[in-house]
N, C-alpha and C positions, 0 to 999 in steps of 0.2 A: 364456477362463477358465483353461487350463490353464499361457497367456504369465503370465499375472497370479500364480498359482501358483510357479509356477518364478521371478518377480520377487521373489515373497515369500523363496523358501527362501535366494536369493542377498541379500538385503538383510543375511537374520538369522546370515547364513556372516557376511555383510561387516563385521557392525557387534559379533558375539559376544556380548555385553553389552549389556543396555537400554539406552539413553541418556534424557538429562534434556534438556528442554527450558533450565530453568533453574539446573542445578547438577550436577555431576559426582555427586553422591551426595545424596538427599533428609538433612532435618534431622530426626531423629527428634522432636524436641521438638516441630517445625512437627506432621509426621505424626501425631502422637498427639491433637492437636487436631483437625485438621482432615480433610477426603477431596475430593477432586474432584468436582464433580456435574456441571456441564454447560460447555461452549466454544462460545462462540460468538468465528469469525474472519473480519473483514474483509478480502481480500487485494486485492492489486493483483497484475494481469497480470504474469507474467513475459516474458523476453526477446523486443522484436517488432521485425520490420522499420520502419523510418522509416516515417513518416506521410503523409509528401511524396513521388512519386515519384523518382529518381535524374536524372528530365529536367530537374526543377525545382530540385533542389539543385545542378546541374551551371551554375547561373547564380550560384553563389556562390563557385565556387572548379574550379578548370583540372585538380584533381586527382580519378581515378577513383576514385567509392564502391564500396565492398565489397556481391557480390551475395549476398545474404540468402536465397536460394533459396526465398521465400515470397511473397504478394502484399501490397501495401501494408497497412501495419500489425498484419500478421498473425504469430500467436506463433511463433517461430523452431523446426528441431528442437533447438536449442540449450535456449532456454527452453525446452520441454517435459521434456526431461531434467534440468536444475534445478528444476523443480518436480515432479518425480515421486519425486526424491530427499528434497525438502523433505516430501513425504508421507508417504517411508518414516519417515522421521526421528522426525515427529509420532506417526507410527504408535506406534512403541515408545516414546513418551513416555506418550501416553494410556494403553498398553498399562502399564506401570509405576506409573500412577498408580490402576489398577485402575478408569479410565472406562471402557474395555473390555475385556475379557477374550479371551486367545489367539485363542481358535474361535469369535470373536465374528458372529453373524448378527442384524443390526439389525431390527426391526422397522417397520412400517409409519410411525409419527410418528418415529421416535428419528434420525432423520437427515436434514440437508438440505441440498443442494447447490445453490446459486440462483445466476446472474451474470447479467451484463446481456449481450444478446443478440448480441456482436461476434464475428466468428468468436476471437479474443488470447483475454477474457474467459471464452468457453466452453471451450476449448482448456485455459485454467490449472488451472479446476474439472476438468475430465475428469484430468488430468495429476496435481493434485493427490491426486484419490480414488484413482488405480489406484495409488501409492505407499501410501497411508493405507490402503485398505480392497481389499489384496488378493486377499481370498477371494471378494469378493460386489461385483457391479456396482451400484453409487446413480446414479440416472440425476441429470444436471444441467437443475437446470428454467431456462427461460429463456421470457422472453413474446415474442410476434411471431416475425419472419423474422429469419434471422441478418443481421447485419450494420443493423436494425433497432433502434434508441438505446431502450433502456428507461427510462420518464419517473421509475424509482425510483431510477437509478443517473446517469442525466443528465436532472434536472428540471426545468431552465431557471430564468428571472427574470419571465417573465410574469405581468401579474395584479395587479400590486403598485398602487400607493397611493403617493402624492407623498411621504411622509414617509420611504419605504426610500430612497431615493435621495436625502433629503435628510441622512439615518442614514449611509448610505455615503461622503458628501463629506467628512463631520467624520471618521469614521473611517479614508478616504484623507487627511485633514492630518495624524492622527495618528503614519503613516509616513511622513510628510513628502512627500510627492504624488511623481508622476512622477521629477522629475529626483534628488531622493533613491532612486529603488529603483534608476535607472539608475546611481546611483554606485558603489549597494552592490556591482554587479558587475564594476566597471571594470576587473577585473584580470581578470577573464574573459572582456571581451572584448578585453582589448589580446591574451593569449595566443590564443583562437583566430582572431586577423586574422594572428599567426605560422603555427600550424598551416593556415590557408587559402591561407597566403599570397596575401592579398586584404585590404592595409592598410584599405580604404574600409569595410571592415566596424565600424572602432573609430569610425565616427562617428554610427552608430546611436541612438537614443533610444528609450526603454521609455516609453509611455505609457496611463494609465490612464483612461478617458473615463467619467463617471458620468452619465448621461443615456436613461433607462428601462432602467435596472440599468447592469450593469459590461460596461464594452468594454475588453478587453485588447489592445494592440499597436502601434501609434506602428513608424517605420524600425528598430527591432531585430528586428520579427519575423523577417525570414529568415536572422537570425543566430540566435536561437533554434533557427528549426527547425531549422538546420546542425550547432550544440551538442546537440540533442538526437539527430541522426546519426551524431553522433562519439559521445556515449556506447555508443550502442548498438554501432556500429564497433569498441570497448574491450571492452565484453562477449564479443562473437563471435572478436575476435581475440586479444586478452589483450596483446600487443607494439605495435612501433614502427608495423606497416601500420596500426592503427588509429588514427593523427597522422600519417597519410601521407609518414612517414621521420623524423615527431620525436621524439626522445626524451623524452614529459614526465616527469615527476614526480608521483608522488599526489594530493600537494597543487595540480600544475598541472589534471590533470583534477576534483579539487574545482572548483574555476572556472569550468570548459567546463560543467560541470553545472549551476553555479547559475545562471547565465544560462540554461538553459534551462526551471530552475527558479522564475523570477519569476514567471507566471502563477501555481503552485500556493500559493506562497510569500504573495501576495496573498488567493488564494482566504483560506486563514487566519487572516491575520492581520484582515480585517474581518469584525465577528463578527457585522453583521447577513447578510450575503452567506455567510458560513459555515452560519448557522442557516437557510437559506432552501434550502440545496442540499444539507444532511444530513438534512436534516426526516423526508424519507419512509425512509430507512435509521434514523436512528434510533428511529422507530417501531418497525420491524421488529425490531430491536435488544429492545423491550420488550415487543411480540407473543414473542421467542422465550424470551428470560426467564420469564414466566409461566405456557411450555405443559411441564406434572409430567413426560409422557415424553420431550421433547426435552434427547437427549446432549450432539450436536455440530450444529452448523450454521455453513456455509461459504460467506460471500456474496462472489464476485467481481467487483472494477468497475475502479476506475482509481485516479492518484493524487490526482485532486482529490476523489473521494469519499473517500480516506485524511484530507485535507489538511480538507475542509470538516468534517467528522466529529472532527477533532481541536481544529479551532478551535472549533466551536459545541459542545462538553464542554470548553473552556476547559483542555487541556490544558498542562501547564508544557512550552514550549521546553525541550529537550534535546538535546545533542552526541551525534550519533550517530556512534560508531565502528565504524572498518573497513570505510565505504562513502565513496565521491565524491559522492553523493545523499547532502542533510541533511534534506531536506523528506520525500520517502517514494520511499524507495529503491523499485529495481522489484522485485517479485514477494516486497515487505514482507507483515507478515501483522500488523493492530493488533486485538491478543489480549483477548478479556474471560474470563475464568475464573471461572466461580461455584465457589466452596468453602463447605461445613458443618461446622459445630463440632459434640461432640455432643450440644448441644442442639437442632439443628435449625436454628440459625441461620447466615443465610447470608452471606457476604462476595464482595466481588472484589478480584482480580489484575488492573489491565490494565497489558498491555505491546506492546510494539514487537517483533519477530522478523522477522530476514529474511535472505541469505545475504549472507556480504560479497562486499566488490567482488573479493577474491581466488579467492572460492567461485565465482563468477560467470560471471570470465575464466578458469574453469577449471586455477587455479594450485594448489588448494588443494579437498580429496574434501568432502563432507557426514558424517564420520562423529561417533563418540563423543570421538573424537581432535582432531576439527575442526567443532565442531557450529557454527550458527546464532548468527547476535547477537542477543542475546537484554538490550532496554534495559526496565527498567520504566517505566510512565509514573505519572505525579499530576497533580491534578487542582486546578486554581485553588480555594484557600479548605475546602477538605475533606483531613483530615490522616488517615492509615492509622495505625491501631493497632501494636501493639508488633512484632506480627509482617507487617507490610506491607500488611496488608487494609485496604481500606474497606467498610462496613457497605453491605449490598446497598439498605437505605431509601436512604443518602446515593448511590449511584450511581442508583437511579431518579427521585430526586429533579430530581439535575442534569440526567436525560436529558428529563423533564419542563419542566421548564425552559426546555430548550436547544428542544425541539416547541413548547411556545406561547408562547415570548417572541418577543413583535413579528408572532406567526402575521398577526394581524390586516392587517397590510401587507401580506402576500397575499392576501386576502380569504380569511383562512383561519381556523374558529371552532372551540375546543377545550370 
């Protein structure tokens, strides 16, 4: 308690001044309408060691991986200190927005900390609170044994019915199948067969197999996992050792990323496969909306629950800057913000926040100087009022929706 304390006093030396989640100075005209009531944040894990061990990526390339001092896929000390800061950060946004106050002590419902049960996932929640809510411990709920897949954060494709997979074929032609998503990234894999220096890797194929749900991976997968080792590589190291002597460019590690991105990329953009694997988060989503004393809640999982969650609410594709990740950057946070006018009525905010890739690599602090990207998101066919809101009916609607459309294909009755 007393570490937690002493993090607090140094956050609010470091940062002097409130900060804004989304604007260097509120709009008084926005503020006079409206107030904050309650946040609900989806995050993704921040910074983890490769998924793969070192023995196994050591068959795709002659050069030594960077030792992550963790156990496979597990949250880095790196991540944990990007996301503790991210919580301080939050801290004094809410704290500014008057959702909580100073010497704030939560009560029993008004807070929740949920992830799925990996050791990354619990790590971020824990990391997150003790930035966010440094006076008072919120314990992180988690179901089962650690390292145990929780079936609300990873729910699978079982169960289904001939017609999701007949749903999924047309909406695989719609991206133009396989050899179209392996194009889209061709520039990302000619550059990391440079940095591997292991030419054999540009001859890979991305393929997608629709046959009792969705099989992701055809001869790219171990370029994948490779690119998704060098990201994280970039993270931890922020320089050239993370291209193991290359010098890329920005824009060249956008490309190492997307290739590693085509699974997520996928998850999305088919919206029967989107709505099938957000289903039980989005529930939750409207369990928490509804309950009068809940402030904040904080579910952490991965980027395909980011990804699936954003395709099945039919969110608009948006250029996200100041990261390498387009799809869902790591230890992103996709924001729903309920707001009231003063009549009582309620709207949302949702948007995208997460650190950039310079905040990341540690180039660049988390403060009021250098906050968070901070993207709004919209929503297919529903338009926000003058001041950016959409009406809280039209977001329960869509998330309605988004739960029993096609439920029935999983043998699932709303």
């Amino acid at each position: 308690m007393f570490a937690k304390k002493l993090l607090f006093m140094l956050v609010a030396l470091l940062y002097a001044i409130t900060g804004q989640l989304v604007e260097a100075a509120p709009q008084d005209a926005f503020h006079s309408k409206y107030h904050l009531a309650q946040v609900i944040v989806l995050s993704r894990h921040n910074i983890r060691a490769p998924l793969t061990g070192s023995g196994t990526l050591a068959g795709i390339t002659a050069h030594k991986w960077h030792d992550f001092g963790v156990g496979t896929g597990e949250l880095t000390a790196h991540g944990a200190q990007i996301e503790e800061k991210m919580g301080a950060y939050c801290h004094l946004y809410f704290q500014k927005e008057d959702l909580f106050p100073a010497d704030y002590q939560p009560g029993e419902r008004d807070i929740r900390f949920y992830a799925n049960a990996f050791q990354r996932t619990i790590a971020t929640a824990e990391s997150f609170e003790t930035g966010m809510f440094p006076h008072v411990d919120v314990p992180v709920q988690y179901n089962g044994n650690v390292n145990d897949a929780d079936p609300v954060f990873l729910p699978g494709q079982g169960g289904h019915k001939a017609p999701f997979d007949e749903n999924l074929t047309e909406e695989l032609a719609v991206l133009g199948g396989s050899s179209a998503l392996t194009q889209s990234v061709a520039a990302g894999i000619k550059t990391a067969a440079v940095v591997l220096d292991n030419p054999e890797v540009s001859t890979g194929e991305f393929q997608v197999n629709i046959q009792e749900g969705v099989h992701l991976g055809g001869s790219i997968r171990p370029l994948m996992t490779a690119c998704d080792a060098l990201t994280l590589q970039y993270y931890e190291l922020g320089d050239s050792r993370a291209g193991f002597g290359h010098e890329l460019s920005f824009n060249e590690w956008r490309e190492i990323a997307a290739v590693k991105d085509l699974g997520i990329h996928t998850y999305r953009h088919l919206p029967t496969l989107s709505r099938a694997l957000a289903r039980p988060l989005l529930s939750i989503f409207q369990e928490e909306l509804n309950l009068q004393r809940r402030k904040f809640t904080f579910l952490c999982g991965h980027d395909t629950n980011i990804a699936s969650v954003m395709g099945a609410m039919e969110v608009k594709d948006t250029e996200l800057p100041e990261t390498i990740e387009q799809e869902a950057p790591i230890g992103c946070k996709l924001v729903v913000e309920e707001w009231q006018d003063n009549e009582g009525e309620s709207y949302v905010a949702l948007k995208l926040v997460y650190p950039s890739t310079s905040q990341l690599c540690g180039k660049t602090p988390i403060n009021v100087e250098n906050p968070p990207q901070v993207v709004p998101l919209h929503l297919q066919n529903i338009h926000p009022n003058p001041d950016g809101l959409i009406t809280m009916q039209d977001f329960q609607q869509r998330l309605t929706d988004a739960i029993t459309s096609d439920a029935e294909l999983m043998g699932l009755r709303y």
